[in-house]
C-alpha positions as CSV (number, residue, x, y, z in Angstrom):
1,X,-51.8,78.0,-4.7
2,X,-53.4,74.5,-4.3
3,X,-53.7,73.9,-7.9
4,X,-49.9,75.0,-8.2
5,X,-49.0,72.7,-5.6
6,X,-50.9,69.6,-7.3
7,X,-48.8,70.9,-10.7
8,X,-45.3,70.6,-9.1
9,X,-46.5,66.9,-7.5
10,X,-47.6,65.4,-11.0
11,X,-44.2,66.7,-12.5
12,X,-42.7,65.2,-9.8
13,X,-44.5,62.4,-10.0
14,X,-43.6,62.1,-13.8
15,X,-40.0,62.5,-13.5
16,X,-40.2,59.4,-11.7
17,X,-41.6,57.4,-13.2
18,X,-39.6,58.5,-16.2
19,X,-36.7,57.6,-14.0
20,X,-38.0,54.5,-13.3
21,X,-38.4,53.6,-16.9
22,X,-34.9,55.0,-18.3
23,X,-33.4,52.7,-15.0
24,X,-35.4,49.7,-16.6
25,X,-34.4,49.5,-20.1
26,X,-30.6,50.2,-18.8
27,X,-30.9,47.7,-17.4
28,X,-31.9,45.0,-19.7
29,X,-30.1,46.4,-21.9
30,X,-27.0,45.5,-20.0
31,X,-28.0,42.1,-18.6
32,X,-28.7,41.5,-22.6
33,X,-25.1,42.1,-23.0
34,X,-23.4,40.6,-19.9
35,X,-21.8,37.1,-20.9
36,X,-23.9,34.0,-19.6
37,X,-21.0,31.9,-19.4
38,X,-17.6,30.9,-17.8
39,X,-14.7,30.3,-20.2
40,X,-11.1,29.3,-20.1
41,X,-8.1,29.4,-23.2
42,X,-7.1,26.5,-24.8
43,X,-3.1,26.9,-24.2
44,X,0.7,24.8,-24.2
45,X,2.1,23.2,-21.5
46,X,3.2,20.0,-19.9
47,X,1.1,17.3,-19.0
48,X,2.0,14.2,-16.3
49,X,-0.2,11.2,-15.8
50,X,0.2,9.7,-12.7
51,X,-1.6,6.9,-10.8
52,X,-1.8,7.5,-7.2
53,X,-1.5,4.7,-4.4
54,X,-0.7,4.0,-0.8
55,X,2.0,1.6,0.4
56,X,3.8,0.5,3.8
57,X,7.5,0.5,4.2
58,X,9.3,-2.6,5.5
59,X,12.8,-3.6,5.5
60,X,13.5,-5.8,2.7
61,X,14.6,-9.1,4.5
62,X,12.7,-9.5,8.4
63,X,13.8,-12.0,10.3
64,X,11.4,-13.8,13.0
65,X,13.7,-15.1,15.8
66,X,11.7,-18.1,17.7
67,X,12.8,-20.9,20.0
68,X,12.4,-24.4,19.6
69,X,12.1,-25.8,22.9
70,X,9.7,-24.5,26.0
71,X,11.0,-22.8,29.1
72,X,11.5,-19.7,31.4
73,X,13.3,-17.3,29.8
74,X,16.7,-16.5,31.9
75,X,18.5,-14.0,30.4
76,X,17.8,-11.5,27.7
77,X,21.5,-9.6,26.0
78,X,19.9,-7.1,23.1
79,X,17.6,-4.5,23.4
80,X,15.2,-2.2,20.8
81,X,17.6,-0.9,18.2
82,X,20.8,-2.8,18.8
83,X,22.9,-4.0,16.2
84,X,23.9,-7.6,16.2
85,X,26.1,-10.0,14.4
86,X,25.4,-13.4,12.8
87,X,25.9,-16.1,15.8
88,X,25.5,-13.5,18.5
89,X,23.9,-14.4,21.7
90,X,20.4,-12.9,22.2
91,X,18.7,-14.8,25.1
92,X,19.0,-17.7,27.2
93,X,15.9,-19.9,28.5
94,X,16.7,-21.5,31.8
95,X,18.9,-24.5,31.2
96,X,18.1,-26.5,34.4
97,X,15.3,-28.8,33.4
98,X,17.1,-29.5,29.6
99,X,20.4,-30.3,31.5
100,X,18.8,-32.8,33.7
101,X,17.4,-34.5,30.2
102,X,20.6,-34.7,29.0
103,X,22.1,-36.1,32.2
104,X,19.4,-39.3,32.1
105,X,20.0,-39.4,28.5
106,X,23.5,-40.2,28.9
107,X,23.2,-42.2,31.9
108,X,20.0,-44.5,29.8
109,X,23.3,-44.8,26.7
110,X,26.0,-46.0,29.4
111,X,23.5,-48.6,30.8
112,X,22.5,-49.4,27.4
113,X,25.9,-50.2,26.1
114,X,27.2,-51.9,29.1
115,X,23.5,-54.4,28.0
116,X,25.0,-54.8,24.8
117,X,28.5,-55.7,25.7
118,X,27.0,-58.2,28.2
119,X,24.9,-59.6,25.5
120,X,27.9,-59.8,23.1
121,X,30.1,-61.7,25.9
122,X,26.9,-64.3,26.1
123,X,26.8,-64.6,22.3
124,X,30.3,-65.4,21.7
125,X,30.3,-68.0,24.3
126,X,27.3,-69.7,22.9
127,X,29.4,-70.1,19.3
128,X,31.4,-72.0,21.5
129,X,29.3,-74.1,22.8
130,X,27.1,-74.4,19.8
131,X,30.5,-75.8,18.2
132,X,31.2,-78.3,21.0
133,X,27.5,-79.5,20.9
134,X,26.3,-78.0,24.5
135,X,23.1,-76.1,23.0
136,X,21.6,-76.3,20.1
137,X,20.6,-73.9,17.0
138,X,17.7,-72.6,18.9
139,X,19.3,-71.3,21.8
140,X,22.0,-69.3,19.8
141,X,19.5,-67.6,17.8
142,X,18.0,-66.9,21.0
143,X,20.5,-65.0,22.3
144,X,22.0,-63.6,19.1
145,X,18.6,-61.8,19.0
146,X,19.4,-60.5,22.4
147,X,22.7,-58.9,21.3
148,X,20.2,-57.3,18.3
149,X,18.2,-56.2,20.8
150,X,21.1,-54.8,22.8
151,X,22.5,-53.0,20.1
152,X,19.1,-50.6,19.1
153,X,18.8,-50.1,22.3
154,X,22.2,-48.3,22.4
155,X,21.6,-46.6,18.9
156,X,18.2,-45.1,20.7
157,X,19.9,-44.0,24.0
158,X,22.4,-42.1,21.3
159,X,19.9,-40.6,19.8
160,X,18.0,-39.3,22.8
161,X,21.8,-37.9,23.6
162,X,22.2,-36.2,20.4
163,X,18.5,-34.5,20.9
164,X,18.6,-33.4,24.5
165,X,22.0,-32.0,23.7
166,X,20.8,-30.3,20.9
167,X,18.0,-28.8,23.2
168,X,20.2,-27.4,25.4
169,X,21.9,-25.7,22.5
170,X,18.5,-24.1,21.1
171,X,18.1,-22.6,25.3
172,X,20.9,-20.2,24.0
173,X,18.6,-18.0,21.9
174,X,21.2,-16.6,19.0
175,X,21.0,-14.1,16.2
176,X,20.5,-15.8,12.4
177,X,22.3,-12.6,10.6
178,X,23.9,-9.4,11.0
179,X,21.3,-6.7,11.3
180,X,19.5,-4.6,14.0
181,X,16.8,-5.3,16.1
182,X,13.7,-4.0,15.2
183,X,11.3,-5.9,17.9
184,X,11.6,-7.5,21.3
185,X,8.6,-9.1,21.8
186,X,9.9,-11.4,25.7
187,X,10.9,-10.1,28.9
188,X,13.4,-11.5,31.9
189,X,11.2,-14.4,33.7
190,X,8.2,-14.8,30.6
191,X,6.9,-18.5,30.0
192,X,7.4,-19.4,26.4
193,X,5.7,-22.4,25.0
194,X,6.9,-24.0,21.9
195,X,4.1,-26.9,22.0
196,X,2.0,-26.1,18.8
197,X,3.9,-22.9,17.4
198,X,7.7,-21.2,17.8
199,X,6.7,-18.0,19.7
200,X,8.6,-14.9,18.2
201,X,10.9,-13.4,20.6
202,X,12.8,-10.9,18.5
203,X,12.5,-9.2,14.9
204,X,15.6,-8.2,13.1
205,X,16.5,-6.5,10.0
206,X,19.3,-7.5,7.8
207,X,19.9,-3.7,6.6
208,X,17.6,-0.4,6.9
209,X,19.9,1.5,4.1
210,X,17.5,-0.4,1.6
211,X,14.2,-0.6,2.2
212,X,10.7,-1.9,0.1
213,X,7.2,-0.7,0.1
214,X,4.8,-2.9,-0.2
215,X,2.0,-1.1,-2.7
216,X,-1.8,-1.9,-3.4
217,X,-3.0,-1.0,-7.1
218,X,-6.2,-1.2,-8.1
219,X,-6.7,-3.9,-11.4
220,X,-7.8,-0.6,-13.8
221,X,-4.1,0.9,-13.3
222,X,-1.9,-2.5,-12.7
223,X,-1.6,-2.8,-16.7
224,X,0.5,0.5,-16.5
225,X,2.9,-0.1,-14.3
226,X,6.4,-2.0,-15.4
227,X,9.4,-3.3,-13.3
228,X,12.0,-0.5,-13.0
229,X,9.4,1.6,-13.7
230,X,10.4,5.2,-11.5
231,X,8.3,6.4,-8.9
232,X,8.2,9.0,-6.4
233,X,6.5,8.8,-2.7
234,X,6.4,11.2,0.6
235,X,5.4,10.1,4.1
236,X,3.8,11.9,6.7
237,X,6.6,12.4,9.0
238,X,8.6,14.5,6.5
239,X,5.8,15.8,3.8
240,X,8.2,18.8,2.1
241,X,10.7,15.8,0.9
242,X,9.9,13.8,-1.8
243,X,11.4,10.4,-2.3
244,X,12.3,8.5,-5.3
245,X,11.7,4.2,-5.4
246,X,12.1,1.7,-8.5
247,X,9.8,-1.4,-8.9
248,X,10.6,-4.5,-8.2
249,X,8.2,-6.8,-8.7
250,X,4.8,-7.3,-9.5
251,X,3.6,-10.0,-7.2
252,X,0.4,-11.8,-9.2
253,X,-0.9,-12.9,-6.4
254,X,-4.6,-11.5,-6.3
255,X,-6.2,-9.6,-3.3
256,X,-9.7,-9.6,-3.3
257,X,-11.9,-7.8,-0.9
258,X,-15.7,-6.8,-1.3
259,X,-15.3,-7.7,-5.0
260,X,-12.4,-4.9,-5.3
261,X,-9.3,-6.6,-6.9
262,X,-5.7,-5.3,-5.6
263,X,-2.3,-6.5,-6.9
264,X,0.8,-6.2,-4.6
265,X,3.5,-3.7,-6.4
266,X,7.2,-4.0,-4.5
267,X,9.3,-0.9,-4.7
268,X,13.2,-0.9,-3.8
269,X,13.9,2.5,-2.1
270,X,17.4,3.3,-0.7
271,X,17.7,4.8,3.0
272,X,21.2,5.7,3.2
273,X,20.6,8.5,5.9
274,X,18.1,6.1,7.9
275,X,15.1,9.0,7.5
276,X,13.1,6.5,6.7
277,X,11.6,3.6,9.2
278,X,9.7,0.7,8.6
279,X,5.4,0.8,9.2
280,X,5.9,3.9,7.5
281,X,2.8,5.0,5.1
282,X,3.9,5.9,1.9
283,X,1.8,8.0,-0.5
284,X,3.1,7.1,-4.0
285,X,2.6,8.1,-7.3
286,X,3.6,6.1,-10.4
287,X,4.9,8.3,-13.3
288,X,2.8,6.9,-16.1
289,X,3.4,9.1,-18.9
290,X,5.0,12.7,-19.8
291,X,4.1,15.0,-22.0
292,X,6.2,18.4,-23.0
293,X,4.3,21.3,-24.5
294,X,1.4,19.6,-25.6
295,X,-2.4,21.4,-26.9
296,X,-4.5,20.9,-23.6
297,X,-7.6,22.1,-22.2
298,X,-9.2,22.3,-18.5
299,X,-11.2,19.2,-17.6
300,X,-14.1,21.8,-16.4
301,X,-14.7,22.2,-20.2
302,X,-15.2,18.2,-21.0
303,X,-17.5,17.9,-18.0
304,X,-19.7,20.8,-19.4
305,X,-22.8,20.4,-20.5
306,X,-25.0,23.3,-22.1
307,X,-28.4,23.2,-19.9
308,X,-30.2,24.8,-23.2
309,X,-32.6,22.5,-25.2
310,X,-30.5,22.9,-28.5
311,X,-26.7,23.5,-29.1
312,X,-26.0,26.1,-32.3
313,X,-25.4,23.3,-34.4
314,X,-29.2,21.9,-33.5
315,X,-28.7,18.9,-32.2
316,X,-29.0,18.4,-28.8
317,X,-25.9,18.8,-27.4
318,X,-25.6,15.8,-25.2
319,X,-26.6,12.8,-27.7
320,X,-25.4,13.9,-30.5
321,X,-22.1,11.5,-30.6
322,X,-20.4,9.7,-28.3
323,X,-17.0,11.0,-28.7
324,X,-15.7,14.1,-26.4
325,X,-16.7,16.9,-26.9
326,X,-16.1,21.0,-26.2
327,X,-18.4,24.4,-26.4
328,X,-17.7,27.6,-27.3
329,X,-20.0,30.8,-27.9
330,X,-21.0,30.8,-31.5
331,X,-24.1,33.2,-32.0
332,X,-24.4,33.1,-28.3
333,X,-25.5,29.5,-28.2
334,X,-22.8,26.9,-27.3
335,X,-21.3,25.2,-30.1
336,X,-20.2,21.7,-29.6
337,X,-16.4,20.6,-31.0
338,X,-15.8,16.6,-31.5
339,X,-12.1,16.1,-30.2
340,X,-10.1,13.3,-29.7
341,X,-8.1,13.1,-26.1
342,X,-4.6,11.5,-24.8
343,X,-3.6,11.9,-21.3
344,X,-4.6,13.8,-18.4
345,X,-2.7,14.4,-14.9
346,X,-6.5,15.6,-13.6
347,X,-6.9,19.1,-14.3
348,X,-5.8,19.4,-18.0
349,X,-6.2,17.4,-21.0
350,X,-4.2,16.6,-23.6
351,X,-5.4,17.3,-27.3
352,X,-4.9,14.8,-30.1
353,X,-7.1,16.3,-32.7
354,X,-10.2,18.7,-33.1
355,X,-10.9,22.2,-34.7
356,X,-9.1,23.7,-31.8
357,X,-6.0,25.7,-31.7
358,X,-3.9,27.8,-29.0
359,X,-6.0,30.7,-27.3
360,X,-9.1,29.6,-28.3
361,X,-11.8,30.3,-25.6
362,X,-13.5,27.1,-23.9
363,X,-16.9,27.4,-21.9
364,X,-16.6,25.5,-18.9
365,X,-19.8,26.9,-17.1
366,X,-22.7,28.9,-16.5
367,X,-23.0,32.0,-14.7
368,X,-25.3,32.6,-12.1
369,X,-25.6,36.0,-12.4
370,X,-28.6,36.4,-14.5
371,X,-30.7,34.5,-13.0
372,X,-30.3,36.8,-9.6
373,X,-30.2,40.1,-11.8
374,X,-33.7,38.7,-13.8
375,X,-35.4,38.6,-9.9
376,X,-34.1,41.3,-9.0
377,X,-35.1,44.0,-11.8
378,X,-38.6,42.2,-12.0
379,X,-39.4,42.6,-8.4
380,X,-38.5,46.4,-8.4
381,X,-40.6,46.6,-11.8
382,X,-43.5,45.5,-9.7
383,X,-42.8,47.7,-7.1
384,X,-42.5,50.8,-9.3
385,X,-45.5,50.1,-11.4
């Protein structure tokens, strides 16, 4: 009986480790046959090359309104928002103290006049008595130069006039053109001080139904870009709309900063339903070229790189030219494919030339499959035997 039982444990036993073998070479025998890498097809379809860019709206003509002279500020007629005409009244400074000016102005001109018509009644009677021999040459030249003196003296009183009066008129703060206000930047009873600078006391905007966005490009993509050239933005307030702008100008005034060189693109957009607002951020995206049904591959397969030693052709695959290059499976060994490339919109390629054609399998990686399978049938290996 114990010798029967020992008999049915070896054949046990046996069958297995038979098991155990058959379940081995399956297995190799599969992972031999399971594909190493990750392909895509070589196929039609359109491609568009864009350059992408971020840009501020602003309306197309701001206007800074400032005052000329210093004072309290007395009265204030237009709010955010409001619409104003060319001339309108916008604020008023306190008058007091620039009236006053103007009062000893005028008063300095009337006493300054009534000097020189004194002066010219004492000149004409010294002709007379020059001419009768009473004073000589001397003396009327004297008082000639009086009458001179008399008569700046009422050309600078006119003057100080003209300028007070003229002072008074800049207290009445008014509107430059037709437009809306955008900023009001002074409030009933503020200081302002036009010493050194005109302090800004409102911002309008000739008309928000056309608008520009101001647009830094970077000096690797300006060389594309063209006046009239079409482009289309979005902005964050309304991200399912898309919104279509035309360039202006290309400004070639420089911006440098931390070595990086930006140019200043201006785009004319039109805002006829007012969706858009100035400060707005504008994503755009220039429309550089367009292609229509064009061979093109993923741009996974021209950043691949076969990590074997040797490609099928037996050169190493990554210096063996310097042009572009693609793998497929030839023997089971990637085969490199020298190509020449147009445009790209980032995820596909366009295909000039190259032993490629439509439906033609690419490798644009490896799988990591068989490294994990390879641990995994060697560690139960160990464990059975």
């Amino acid at each position: 009986m114990t010798r029967l039982n020992f008999r049915n444990k070896s054949i046990v036993l046996l069958i297995i480790l038979l098991l155990g073998a058959i379940y081995g070479y399956t297995s190799k025998t599969l992972e031999s046959g399971k594909e190493e890498y990750r392909t895509k097809t070589v196929d039609r379809g359109d491609i568009i090359q864009i350059i992408s860019a971020n840009g501020t709206l602003t309306p197309v003509e701001l206007v800074n309104v400032g005052t000329q002279v210093s004072g309290t500020v007395f009265k204030i007629y237009v709010d955010f928002n409001d619409q104003v005409k060319t001339g309108q009244i916008l604020a008023e400074l306190d008058p007091a103290l620039l009236k006053a000016q103007l009062q000893q102005s005028e008063a300095n001109l009337k006493s300054a006049q009534a000097t020189a018509r004194n002066a010219a009644s004492k000149a004409a009677r010294g002709r007379t008595l020059l001419q009768k021999g009473f004073i000589s040459n001397e003396a009327l030249d004297e008082i000639e130069r009086e009458l001179d003196i008399a008569h700046a003296q009422v050309a600078v009183s006119k003057a100080n006039v003209e300028r007070d009066r003229a002072n008074l008129n800049y207290s009445v703060i008014r509107s430059p053109i037709s437009g809306v206000v955008v900023a009001r930047d002074v409030n009933v009873g503020q200081t302002v001080a036009a010493s050194f600078q005109t302090p800004i006391l409102f911002q309008i905007a000739r008309d928000l139904r056309q608008m520009q966005i101001n647009i830094s490009v970077a000096e690797a993509d300006i060389g594309q870009i063209h006046a009239d050239q079409e482009i289309t933005f979005t902005v964050d307030a309304f991200q399912e709309r898309e919104f279509t702008a035309f360039v202006k100008q290309i400004r070639l005034n420089p911006t440098i900063q931390e070595n990086v060189v930006t140019y200043n693109v201006v785009a004319i957009v039109i805002n006829d339903d007012g969706t858009l607002l100035p400060g707005m951020t504008a994503n755009v995206r220039f429309i550089v070229n367009h292609k229509n049904a064009v061979l093109r591959v993923p741009n996974a397969a021209l950043r691949y790189k076969p990590s074997n030693t040797m490609s099928a052709s037996g050169i190493p695959p990554a210096r063996q030219t310097r042009q572009p290059q693609l793998y497929r499976l030839k023997n089971n060994i990637p085969a490199p494919i020298n190509i020449v490339t147009g445009i790209t919109d980032g995820n596909y390629t366009e295909i000039i030339s190259g032993d490629l054609k439509e439906g033609d399998e690419l490798i644009i990686g490896d799988t990591a499959g068989k490294k994990q399978n390879e641990s995994s049938i060697s560690n139960f290996r160990f464990r059975m035997f």
